[in-house]
PLY file of the C-alpha trace (Angstrom):
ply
format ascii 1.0
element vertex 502
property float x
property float y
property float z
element edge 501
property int vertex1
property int vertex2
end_header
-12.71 -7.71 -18.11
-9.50 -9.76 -18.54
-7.49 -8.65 -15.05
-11.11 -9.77 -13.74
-11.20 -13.23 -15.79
-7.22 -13.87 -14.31
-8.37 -13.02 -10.99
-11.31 -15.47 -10.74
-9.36 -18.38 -12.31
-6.38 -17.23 -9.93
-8.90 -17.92 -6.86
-10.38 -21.16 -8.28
-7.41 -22.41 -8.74
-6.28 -21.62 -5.24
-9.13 -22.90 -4.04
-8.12 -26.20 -4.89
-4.73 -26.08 -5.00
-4.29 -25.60 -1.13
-6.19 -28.65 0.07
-4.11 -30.71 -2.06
-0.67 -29.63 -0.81
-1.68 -30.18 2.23
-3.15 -33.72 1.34
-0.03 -34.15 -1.30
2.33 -33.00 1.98
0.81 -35.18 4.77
0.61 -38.26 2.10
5.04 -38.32 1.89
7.07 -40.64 3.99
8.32 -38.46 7.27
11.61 -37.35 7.09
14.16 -38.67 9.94
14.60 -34.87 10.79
10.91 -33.78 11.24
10.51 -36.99 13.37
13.41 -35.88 15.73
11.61 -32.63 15.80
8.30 -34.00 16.84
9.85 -36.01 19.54
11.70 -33.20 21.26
8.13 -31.46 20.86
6.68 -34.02 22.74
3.97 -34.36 19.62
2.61 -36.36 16.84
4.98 -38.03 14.59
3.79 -36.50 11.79
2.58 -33.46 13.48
5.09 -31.14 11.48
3.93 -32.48 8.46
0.50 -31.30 9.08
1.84 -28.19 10.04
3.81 -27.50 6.78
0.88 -28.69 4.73
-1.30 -26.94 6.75
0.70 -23.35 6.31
0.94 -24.30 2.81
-2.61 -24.45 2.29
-3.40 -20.91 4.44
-0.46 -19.63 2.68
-2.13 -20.62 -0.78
-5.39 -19.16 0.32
-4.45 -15.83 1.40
-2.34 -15.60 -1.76
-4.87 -15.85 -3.92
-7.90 -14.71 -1.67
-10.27 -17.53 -3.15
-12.15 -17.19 0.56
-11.96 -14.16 2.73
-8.21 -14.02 4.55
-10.28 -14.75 8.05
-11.96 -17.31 7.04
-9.10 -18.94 5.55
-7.11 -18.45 8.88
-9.54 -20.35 10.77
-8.39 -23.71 9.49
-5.67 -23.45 12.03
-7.46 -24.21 15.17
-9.79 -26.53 12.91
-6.81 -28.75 12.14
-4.14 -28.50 15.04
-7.14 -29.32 17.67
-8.64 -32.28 15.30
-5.43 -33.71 15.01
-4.62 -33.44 18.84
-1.62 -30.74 18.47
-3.45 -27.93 20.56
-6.31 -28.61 22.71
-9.15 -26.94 21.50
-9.22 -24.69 24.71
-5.89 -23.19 23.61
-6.66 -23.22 19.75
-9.89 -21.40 20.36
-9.27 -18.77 22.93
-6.46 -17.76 20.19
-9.63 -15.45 19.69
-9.82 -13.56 22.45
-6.12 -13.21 22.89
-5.30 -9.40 24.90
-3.81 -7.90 22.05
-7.03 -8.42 19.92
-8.63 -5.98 22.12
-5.49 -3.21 21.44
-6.80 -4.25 17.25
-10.27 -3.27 18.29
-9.05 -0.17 20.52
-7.30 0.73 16.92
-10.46 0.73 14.63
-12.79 2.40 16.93
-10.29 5.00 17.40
-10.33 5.50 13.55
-13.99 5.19 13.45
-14.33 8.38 16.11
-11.90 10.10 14.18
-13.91 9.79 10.54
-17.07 10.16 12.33
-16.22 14.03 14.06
-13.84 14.37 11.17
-10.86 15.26 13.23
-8.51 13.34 10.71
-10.03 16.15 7.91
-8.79 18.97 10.51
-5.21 17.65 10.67
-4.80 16.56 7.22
-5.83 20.59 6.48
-3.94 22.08 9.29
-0.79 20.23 8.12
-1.33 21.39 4.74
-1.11 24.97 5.87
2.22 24.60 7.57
4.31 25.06 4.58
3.85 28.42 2.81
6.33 27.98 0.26
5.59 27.26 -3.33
8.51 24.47 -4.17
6.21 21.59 -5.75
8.82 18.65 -3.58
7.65 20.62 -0.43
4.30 21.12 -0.83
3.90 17.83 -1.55
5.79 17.08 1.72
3.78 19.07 3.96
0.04 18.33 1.77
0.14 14.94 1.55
3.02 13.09 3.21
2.88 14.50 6.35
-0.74 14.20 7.19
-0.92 10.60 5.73
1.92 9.61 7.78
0.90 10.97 10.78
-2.89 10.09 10.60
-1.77 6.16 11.10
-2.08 6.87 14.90
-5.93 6.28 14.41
-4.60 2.14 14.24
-4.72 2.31 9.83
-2.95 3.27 6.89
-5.79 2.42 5.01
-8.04 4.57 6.73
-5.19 7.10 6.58
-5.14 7.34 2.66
-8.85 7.39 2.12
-8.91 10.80 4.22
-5.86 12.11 2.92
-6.43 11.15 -1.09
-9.64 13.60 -1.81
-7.70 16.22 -0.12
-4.95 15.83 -2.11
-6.98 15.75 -5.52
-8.92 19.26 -4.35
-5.56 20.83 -3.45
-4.14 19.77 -7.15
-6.88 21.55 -8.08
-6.11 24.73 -6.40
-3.06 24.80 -7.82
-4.29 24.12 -11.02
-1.97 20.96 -11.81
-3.80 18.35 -14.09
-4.15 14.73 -13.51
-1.70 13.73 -16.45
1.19 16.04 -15.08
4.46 14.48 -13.19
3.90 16.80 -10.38
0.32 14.85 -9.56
1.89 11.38 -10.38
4.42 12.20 -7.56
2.12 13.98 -4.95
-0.07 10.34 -5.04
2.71 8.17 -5.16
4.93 9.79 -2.37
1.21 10.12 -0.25
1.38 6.41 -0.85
4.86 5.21 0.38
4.45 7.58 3.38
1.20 5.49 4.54
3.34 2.76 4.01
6.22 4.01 6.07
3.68 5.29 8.76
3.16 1.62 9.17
6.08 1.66 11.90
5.00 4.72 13.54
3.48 3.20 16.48
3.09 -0.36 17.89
-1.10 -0.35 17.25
-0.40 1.13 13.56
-0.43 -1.66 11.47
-1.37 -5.55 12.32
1.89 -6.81 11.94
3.46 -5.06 14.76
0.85 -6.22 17.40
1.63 -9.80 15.55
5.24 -9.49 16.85
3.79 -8.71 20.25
1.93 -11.45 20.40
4.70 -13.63 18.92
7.52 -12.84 21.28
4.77 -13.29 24.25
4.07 -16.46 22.76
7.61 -17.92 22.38
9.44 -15.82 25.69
6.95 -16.13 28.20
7.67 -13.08 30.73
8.80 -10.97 27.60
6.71 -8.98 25.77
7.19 -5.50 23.43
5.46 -2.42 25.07
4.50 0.60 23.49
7.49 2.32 24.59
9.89 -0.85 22.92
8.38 -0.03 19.86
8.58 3.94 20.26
12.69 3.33 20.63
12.74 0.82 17.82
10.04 1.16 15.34
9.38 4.67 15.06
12.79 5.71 14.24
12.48 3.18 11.27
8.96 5.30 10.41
10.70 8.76 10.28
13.48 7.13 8.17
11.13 5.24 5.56
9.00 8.92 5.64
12.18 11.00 4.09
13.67 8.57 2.19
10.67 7.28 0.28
9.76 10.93 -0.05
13.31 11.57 -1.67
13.18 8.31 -3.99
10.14 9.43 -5.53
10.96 13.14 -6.55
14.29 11.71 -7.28
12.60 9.36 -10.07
9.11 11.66 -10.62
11.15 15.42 -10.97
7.58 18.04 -11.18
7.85 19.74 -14.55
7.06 23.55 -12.81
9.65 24.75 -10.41
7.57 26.61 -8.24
3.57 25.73 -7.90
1.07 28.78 -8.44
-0.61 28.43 -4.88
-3.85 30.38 -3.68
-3.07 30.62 -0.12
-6.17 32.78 0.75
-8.11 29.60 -0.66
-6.42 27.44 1.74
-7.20 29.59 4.76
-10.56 29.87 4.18
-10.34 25.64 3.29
-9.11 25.76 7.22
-11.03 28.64 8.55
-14.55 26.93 7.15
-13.20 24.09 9.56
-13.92 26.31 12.63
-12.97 25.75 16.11
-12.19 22.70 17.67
-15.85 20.93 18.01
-16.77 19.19 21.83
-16.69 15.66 19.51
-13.24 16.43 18.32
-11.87 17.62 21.66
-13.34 14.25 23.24
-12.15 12.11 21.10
-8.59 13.95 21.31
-9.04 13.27 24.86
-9.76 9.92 24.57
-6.57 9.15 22.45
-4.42 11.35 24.92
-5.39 9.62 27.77
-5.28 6.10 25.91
-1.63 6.63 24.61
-0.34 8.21 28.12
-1.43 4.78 30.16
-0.52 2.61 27.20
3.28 3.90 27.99
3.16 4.57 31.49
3.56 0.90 33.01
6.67 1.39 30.70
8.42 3.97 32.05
7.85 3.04 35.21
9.34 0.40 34.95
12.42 2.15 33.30
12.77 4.33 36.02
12.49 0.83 38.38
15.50 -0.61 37.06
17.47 2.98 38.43
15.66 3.24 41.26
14.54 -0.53 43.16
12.22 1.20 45.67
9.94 1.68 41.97
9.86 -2.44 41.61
6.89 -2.65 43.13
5.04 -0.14 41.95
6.17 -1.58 38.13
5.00 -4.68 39.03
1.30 -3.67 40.01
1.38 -1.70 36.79
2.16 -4.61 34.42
-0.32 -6.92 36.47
-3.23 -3.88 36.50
-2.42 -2.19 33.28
-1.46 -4.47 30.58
-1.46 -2.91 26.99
-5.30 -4.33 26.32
-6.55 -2.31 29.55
-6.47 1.00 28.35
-7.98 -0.93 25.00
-11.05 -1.60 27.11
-11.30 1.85 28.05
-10.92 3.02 24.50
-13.92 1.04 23.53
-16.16 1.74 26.52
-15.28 5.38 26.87
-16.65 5.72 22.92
-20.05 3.81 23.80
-20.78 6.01 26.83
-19.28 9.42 26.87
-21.95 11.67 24.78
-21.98 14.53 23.40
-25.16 16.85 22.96
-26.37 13.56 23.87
-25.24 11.47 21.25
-22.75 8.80 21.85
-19.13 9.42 20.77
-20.00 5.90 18.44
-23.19 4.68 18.37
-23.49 0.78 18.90
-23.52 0.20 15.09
-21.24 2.47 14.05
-18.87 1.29 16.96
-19.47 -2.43 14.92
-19.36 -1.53 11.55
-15.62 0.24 12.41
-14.37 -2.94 13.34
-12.57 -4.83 10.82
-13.58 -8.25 11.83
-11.83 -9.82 8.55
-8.42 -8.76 10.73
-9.87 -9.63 14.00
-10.35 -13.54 12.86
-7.13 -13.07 10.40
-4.92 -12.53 13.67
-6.53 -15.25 15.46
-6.28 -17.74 13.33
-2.88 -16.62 13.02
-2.33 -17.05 16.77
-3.38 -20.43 16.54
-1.19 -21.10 13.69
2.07 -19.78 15.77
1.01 -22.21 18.39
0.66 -24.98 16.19
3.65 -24.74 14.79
5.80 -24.64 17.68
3.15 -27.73 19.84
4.28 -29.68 15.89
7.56 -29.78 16.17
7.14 -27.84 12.99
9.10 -24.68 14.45
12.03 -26.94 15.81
12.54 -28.39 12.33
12.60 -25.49 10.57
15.21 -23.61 13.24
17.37 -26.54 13.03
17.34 -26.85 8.87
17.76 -22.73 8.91
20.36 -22.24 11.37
22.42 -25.97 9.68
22.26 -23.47 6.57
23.73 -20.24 8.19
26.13 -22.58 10.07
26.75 -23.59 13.48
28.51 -20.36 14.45
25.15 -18.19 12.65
25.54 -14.65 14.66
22.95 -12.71 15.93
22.70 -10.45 13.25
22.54 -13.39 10.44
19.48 -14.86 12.08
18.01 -10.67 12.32
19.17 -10.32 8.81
17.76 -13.82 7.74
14.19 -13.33 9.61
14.12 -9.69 8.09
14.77 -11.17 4.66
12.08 -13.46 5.15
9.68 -11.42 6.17
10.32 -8.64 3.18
9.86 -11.50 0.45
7.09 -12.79 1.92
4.98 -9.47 2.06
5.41 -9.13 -1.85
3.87 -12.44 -2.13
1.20 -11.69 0.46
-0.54 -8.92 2.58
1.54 -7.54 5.16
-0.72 -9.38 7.75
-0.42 -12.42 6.32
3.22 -12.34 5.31
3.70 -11.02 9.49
1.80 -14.32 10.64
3.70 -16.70 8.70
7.29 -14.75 9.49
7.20 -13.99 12.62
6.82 -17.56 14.45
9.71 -18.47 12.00
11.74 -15.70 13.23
11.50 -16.81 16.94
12.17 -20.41 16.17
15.22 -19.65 14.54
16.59 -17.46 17.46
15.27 -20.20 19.97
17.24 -22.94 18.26
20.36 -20.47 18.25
19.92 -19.76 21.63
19.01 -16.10 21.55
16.30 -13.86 22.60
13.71 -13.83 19.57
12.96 -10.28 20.51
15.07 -9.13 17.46
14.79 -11.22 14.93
10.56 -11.00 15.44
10.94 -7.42 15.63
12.87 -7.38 11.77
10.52 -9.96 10.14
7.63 -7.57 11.38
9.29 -4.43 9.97
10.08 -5.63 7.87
6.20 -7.31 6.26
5.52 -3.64 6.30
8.22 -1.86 3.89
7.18 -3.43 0.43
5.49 -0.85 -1.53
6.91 -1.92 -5.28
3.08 -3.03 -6.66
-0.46 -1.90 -6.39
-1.33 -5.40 -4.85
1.36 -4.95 -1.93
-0.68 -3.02 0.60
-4.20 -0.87 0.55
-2.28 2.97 0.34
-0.80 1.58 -3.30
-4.11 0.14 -4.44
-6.01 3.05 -3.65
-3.16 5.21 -4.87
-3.08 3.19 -8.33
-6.93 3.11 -8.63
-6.81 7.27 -9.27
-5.24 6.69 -12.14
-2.65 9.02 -11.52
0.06 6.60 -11.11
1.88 4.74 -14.04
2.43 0.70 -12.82
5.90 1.05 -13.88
6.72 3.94 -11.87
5.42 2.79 -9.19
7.71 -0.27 -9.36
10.92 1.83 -9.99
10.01 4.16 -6.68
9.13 1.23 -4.53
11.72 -0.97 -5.47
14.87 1.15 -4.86
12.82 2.91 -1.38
11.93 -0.59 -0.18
15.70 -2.24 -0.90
17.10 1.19 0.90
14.52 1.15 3.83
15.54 -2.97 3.95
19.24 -1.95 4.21
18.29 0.71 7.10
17.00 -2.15 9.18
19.56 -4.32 8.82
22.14 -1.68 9.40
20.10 0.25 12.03
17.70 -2.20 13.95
20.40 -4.19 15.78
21.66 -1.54 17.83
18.16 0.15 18.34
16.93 -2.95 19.93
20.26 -3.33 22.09
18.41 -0.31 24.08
15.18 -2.49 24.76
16.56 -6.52 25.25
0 1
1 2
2 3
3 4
4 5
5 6
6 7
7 8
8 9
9 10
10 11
11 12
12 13
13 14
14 15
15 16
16 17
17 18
18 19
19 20
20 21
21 22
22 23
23 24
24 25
25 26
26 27
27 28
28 29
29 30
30 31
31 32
32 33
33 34
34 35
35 36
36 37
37 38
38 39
39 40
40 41
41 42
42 43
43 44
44 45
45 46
46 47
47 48
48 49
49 50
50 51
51 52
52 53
53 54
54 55
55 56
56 57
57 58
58 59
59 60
60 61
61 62
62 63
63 64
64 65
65 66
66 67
67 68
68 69
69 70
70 71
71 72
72 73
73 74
74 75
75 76
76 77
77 78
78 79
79 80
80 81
81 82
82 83
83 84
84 85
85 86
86 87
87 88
88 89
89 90
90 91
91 92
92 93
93 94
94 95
95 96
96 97
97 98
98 99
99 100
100 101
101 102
102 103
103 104
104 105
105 106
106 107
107 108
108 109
109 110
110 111
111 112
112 113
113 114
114 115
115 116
116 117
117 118
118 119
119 120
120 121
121 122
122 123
123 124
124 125
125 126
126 127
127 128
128 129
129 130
130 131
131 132
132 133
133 134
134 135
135 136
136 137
137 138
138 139
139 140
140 141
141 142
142 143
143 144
144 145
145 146
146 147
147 148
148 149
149 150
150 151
151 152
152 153
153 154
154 155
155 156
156 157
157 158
158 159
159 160
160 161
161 162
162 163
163 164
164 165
165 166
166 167
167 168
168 169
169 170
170 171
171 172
172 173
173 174
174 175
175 176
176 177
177 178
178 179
179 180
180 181
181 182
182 183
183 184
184 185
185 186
186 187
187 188
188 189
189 190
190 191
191 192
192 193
193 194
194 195
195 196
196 197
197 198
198 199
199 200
200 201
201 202
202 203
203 204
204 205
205 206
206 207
207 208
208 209
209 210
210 211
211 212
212 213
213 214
214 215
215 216
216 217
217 218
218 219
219 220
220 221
221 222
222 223
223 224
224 225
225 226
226 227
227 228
228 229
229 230
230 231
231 232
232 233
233 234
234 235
235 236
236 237
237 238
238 239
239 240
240 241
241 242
242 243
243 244
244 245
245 246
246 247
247 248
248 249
249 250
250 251
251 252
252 253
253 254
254 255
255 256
256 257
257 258
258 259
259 260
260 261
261 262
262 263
263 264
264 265
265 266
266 267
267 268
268 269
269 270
270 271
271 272
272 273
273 274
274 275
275 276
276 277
277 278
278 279
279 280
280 281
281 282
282 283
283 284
284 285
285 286
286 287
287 288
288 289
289 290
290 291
291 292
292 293
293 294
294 295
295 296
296 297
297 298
298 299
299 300
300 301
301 302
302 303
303 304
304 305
305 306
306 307
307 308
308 309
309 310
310 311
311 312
312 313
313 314
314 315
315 316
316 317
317 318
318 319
319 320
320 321
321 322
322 323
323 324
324 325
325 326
326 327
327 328
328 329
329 330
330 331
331 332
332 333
333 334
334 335
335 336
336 337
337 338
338 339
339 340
340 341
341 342
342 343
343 344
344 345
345 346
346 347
347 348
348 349
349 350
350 351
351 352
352 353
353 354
354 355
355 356
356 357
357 358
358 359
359 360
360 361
361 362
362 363
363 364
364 365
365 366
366 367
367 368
368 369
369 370
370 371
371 372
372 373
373 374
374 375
375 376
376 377
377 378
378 379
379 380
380 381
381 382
382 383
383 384
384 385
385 386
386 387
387 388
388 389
389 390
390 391
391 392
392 393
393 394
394 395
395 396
396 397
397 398
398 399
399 400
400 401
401 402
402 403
403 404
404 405
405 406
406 407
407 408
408 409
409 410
410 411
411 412
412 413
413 414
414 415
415 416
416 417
417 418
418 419
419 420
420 421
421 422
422 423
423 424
424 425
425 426
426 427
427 428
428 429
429 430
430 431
431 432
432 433
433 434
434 435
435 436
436 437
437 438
438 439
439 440
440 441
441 442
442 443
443 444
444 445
445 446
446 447
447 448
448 449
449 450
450 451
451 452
452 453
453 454
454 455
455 456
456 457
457 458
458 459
459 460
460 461
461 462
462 463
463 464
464 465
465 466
466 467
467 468
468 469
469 470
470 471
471 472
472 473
473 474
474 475
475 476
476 477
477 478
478 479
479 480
480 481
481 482
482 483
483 484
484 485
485 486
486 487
487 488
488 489
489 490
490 491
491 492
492 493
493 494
494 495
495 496
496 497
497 498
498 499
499 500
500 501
């Protein structure tokens, strides 16, 4: 009852404590700088005032969850529009923003796949790959792999509450207890490859549609397709996959050095499963056919910039086929196709998959990029950021500085909210040094989504830590060191990755 007593103090307190930084923040004389800043924005005086009081005050909020993390994002629009920063207009249709409908293309996606359990067939079918009986291995190929790749359904959340029971009945099978090092690693590593499956693809996680929408926001004409992030983040997955896999068997070593493993029970686990069912192959087609004209417009234009009798062509793709069309088609093709004449989602299960908490969360958060940069806010902080690196700050300081950012933020906050604070930062910064904020966006997203050191940092560890399997302080020693490496691989690797897409 204690953790429960801290937690609902921790929320009252929040609840109050946010409103009065931002009174406490508004209520100072304005600094000479943030006045410059608002005049070259063309704003309010104190308009970055109320935008630092105002992200203090979401920030607070979403920290300690006193009001659900939507809810709480929605005193963007409230305040920027009161105040005159953003026209309501602007503020407001932060909510119907394209790339929401690529969030809501995501959970119905993962809703199809739960509903005609096709995530159940894959997790199985990966876990028959391996044949072997090394414990690292299996542990690999059981619960890594299908974890990791299961984040294409648009969650990592989602992802681990397929994979988890699956794991548990296959520790069974091989007659491993709860209590035993072997289990404690399975769980954990299932955990940090969820978390590294994060990066995987640009509709995996929230925060890398929130760079999307951030570099749109801040470069108009630029944006980060599908195929961007296939060069850039999902090299960064594979990475985080092996080497959080490695840190944990490297800390957690199995006490058996081969597992006893009934591989007849495991068929039978796959043949029960049967053959592919006309719900599974729809869905399957569904995804296909959503994935290939999510990249195509991309390609096409690749192959435009090698060939200018293509520009054309390019250009009625990206006007015909943004990202959020083949979103649309996602969503409609689930409420119409049928089959045996029920819908591939029924209305209310097509609903009830939506996470509307996230929907409202990125937003608000839209709104809040906007207001920062209408403020002056955004010029401020560039200016006090890059005086600190120095007038000569390189490329790579501001990537490194925005990544930084973004990492301690996350541990502080969900990945979401961490990713909505960060990223607008990020692009400031690069504005004010005169670069493209494609990269330093780009590493503040990533960047939200590597921090994996406690049970509170994203949904895989909670649920991972809730089986009791997992020791706290184990958890911490894994994700630490995995998150510092996987930090290092981005600052060494993501620099010349995105020199292939800006």
């Amino acid at each position: 009852m204690e953790p429960v007593s801290r937690a609902g103090t921790s929320r009252k307190l929040g609840l109050w404590l946010g409103p009065a930084l931002f009174l406490l923040v508004l209520a100072l004389p304005t600094p000479p700088a943030m006045a410059d800043a608002a005049l070259t924005a063309g704003a309010w005086e104190r308009g970055p005032q109320l935008a630092l009081g105002m992200l203090l005050w979401i920030f607070i909020w979403w920290v300690t969850e006193c009001v659900p993390l939507g809810i709480a994002a929605l005193l963007a629009p409230l305040a920027f529009s009161l105040s005159g920063i953003l026209p309501w207009m602007e503020s407001l249709t932060a909510f119907t923003h394209p790339i929401i409908w690529i969030f809501l293309a995501g959970f119905v996606l993962a809703a199809a796949f739960r509903k005609w359990e096709l995530d159940r067939r894959l997790s199985v079918m990966l876990a028959t790959l391996y044949k072997g009986n090394n414990p690292r291995l299996a542990a690999f190929f059981v619960a890594c792999l299908p974890v990791f790749l299961l984040t294409l359904t648009g969650s990592i959340t989602a992802s681990t509450a397929v994979v988890f029971p699956f794991l548990i009945a296959y520790l069974q099978i091989v007659g491993v207890k709860p209590g035993s090092r072997f289990s404690e690693g399975a769980m954990l590593a299932m955990a940090q490859a969820a978390t590294a499956g994060a990066l995987l693809f640009l509709i995996s996680t929230p925060p890398n549609l929130i760079a999307k929408g951030t570099i749109e926001s801040f470069a108009p004409g630029r944006t980060l397709t599908f195929l961007d992030w296939l060069i850039v983040g999902t090299p960064m997955a594979l990475l985080g996959l092996v080497i959080s896999w490695a840190v944990t068997f490297w800390f957690i070593k199995p006490e058996m050095k081969t597992l006893d493993v009934d591989f007849s029970r495991i068929a039978r686990l796959r043949a029960d499963l049967g053959a592919l069912t006309r719900g599974e192959k729809s869905v399957l087609g569904i995804l296909g056919i959503a994935m290939a004209l999510w990249i195509l417009p991309s390609i096409v234009r690749s192959l435009a910039e090698a060939d200018p009798g293509l520009l054309g062509a390019s250009d009625t793709l990206s006007r015909l086929m943004p990202e959020a069309m083949p979103a649309v088609l996602v969503i409609l093709a689930a409420g119409i196709l049928r089959v045996r004449g029920e819908p591939i989602l029924r209305w209310k299960e097509l609903a009830e998959g939506i996470d509307w908490n996230v929907v409202f969360l990125f937003g608000g958060g839209i709104a809040l990029g906007a207001g920062l940069a209408a403020s002056g806010f955004a010029t401020w902080l560039a200016g006090g950021v890059a005086y600190s690196l120095g007038s000569g700050a390189s490329p790579w300081a501001i990537f490194a500085a925005s990544a930084l950012l973004g990492f301690v933020l996350s541990y502080a906050a969900s990945n979401t909210a961490a990713a909505l604070i960060s990223t607008p930062i990020a692009a400031s910064l690069a504005l004010g040094a005169g670069i493209s904020p494609v990269g330093p966006v780009v590493a503040a997203a990533i960047a939200c989504s590597i921090s994996s050191a406690v049970p509170s940092t994203t949904p895989p560890m909670a649920i991972v830590y809730s089986s009791g399997f997992v020791r706290t302080w184990d958890m911490f020693k894994v994700g630490i060191v995995s998150d510092l490496i996987r930090l290092g691989a981005l600052l060494l690797l993501g620099p010349p990755l995105l020199s292939l897409i800006t």
